[in-house]
C-alpha positions, -999 to 999 in steps of 0.1 A, spaced: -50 -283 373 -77 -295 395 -96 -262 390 -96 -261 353 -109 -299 354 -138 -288 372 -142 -253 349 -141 -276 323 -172 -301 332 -192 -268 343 -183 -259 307 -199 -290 294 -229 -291 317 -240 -257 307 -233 -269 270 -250 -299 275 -284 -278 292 -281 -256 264 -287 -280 239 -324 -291 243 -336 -327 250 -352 -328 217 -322 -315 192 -305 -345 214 -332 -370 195 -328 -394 163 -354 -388 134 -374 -421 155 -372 -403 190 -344 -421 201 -309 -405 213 -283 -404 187 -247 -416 200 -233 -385 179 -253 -360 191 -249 -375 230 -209 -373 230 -204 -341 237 -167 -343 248 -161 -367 217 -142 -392 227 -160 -421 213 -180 -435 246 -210 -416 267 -202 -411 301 -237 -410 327 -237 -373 328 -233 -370 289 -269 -399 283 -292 -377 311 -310 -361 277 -324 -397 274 -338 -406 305 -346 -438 292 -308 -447 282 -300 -433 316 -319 -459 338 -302 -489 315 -267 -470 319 -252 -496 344 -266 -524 331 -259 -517 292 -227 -510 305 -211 -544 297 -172 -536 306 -184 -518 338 -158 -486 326 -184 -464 335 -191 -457 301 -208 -468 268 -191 -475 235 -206 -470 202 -213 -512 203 -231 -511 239 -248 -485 225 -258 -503 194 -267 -533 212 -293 -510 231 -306 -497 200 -312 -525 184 -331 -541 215 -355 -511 210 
């Protein structure tokens, strides 16, 4: 079980590299939560935000909760402080 848990975040890291940087930007430039949650389950984790460096450095402190992830409203609240 342990092994296919770490098959399966290989499996998303090379997904995520093979997706480039800029097909992970919004018409403006900026990331778009969509297009940055790759597993789909409705928050970004820190691995899934490192196509935008900028959202990356915020991370912890737009993390509001402190779950170690951002919802579609912590990312909102980012965007619109933009």
């Amino acid at each position: 079980m342990k092994a296919m848990s770490v098959m399966g975040l290989a499996v998303l890291g090379l997904m995520a590299g093979a997706v480039g940087a800029s097909e992970m930007q919004g018409k403006e430039g900026k990331a778009d939560f969509d297009k940055l949650d790759t597993d789909r389950d409705g928050a970004l984790s820190a691995f899934e935000v490192q196509a935008d460096m900028k959202l990356l450095e915020r991370f912890t402190e737009l993390d509001k909760n402190g779950d170690g992830k951002l919802s579609k409203e912590e990312f909102a609240a980012y965007k619109k402080a933009q």
